[in-house]
N, C-alpha and C positions, 0 to 999 in steps of 0.2 A: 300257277304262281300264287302263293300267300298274297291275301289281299292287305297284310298288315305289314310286310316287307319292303323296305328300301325300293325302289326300282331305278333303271338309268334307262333313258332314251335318246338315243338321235332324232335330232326333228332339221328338218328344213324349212325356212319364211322367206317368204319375199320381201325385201324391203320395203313396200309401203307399208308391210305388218308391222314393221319393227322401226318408230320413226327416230329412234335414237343411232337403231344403225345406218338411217336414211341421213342422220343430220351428219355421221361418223365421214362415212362415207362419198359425202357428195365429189370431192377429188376422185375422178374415176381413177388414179395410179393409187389412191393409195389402199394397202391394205391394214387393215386393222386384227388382231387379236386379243381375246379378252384372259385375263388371268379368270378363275372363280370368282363367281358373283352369289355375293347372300344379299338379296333385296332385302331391306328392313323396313316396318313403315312406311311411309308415304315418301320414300328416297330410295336410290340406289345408289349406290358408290362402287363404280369400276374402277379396276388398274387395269390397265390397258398398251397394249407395244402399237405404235405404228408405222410403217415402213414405205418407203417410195412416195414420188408425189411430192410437193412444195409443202415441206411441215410448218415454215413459218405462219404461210397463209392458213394451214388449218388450223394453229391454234386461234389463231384471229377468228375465224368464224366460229369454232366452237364457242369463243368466250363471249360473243354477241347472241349466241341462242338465249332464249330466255329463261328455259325451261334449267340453264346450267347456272347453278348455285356457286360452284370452287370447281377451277381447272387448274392444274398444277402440271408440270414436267418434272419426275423426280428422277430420272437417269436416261440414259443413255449408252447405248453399247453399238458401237460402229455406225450402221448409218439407219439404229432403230433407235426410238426414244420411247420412255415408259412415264404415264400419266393413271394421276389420277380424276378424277371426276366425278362430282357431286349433282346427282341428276334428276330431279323433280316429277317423278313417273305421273305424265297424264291419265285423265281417268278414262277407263277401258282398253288400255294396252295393256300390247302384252307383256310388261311386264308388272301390271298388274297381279295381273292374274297368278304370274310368279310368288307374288307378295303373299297373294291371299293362301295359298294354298303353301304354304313354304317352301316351296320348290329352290334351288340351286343350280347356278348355270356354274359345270364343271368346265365347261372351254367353250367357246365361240368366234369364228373368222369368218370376217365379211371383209370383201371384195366389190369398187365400183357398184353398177346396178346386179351383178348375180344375186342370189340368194344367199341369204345366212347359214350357217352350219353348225347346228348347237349339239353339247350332249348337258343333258340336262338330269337332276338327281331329284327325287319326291322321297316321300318320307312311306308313303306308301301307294298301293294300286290305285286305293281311294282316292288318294289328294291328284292324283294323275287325270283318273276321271273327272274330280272337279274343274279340273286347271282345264282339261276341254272344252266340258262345259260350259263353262265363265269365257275362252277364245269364241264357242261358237255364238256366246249370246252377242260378243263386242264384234262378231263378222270378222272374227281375225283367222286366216288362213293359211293353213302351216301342214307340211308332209312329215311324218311320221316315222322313221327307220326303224332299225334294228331296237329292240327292246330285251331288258335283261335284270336278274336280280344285283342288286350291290354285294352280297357275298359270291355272285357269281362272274363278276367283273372282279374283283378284289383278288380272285383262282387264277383269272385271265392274265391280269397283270402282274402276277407275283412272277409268272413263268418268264417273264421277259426282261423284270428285274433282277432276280439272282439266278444261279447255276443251280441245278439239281443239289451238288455237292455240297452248296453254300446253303441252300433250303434245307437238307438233310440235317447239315451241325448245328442253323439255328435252333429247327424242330426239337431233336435230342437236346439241347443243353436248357430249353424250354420246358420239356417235360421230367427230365430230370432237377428242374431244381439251380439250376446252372444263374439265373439272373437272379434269383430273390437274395435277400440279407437277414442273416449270411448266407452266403451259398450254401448250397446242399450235396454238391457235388463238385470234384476239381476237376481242371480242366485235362489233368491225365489219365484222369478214370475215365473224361470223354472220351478221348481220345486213343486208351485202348478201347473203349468197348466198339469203338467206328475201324480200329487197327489202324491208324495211320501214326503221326509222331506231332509231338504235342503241338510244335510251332505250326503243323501246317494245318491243326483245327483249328489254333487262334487266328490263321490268315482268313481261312475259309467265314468264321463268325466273325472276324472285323468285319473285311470286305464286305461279306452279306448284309452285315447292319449297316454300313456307309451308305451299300448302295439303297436300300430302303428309307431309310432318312431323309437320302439327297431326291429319291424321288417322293415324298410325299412331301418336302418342304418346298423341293426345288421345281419340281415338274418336270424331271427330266426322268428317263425311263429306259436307259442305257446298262446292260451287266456292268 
């Protein structure tokens, strides 16, 4: 693997590594999920769903940690709510070390005392090896998965976002020309040169860009 390339890893912590999902956490019912986190600075700011468990009572204790700057609930969908949080990364956590090395957590769910389940995004192999580095000098201890490139995650999930058919008309109408201004191509000349009939390219190229949209805005990852 290029050492100058994207990578994505699964890691696993234990909560006493992780004391912000220790503070998350303390309701053994409740579960927590994080949206993407770009640590900035000496802060992080999650949005975050949490579900089961007495929600009242966690927001009370979250907003008594110290270490929480702003806790907000900004919605709600049946019996999840979704927050934000302003959180004052102590020195030698890990999410530190996130910080320094500009890493990204692409998802994260903790669970009572289990372990965390991150997958987490570096800018390269390098900054991956520092971000160890930097956990192992702070004694922070964490399992390591599956590892991989971001344009080889990006192959992964396209397959499960759209239909071969819906890949195939984006593909063609992308290299011919078909999105720039003006177009360079219409959409019948797609559409013979694929043989099918013009409406059922334009279904195949909506559909396919809806669904890629709704999953990189939405996080959802459904044909």
């Amino acid at each position: 693997m290029n050492d100058c390339m994207a990578v994505i890893v699964a890691l696993s912590l234990p909560p006493e590594s992780f004391p912000l999902g220790t503070m998350l956490t303390a309701d053994s019912d409740l579960h927590i999920e994080f949206e993407r986190i770009v640590p900035v600075g000496g802060e992080v700011v999650p949005i975050f769903w949490a579900w089961d468990g007495d929600l009242d009572a966690f927001e009370q204790r979250v907003r008594d940690d110290t270490n929480v700057q702003q806790f907000v609930a900004i919605d709600q969908v049946k019996d999840r709510r979704l927050y934000l949080l302003n959180w004052d990364i102590p020195s030698g956590a890990f999410l530190e070390g996130l910080t320094i090395t500009e890493g990204i957590i692409r998802s994260a769910h903790g669970y009572g005392n289990e372990n965390w389940e991150f997958e987490l995004l570096f800018p390269s192999q390098d900054q991956l090896t520092k971000f160890h580095n930097i956990s192992r000098e702070n004694e922070i201890q964490y399992t390591l998965g599956k590892m991989h490139s971001l344009s080889e995650a990006g192959a992964s999930e396209l397959e499960t976002i759209v239909t071969n058919k819906q890949r195939e008309a984006i593909v063609l109408a992308f290299q011919r020309g078909y999105f720039k201004t003006p177009r360079q191509v219409t959409l019948s000349e797609l559409a013979a040169e694929l043989d099918i009939t013009q409406q059922s390219l334009s279904d195949r190229i909506r559909h396919g860009v809806e669904a890629i949209v709704e999953h990189v805005l939405f996080g959802t990852s459904e044909s």
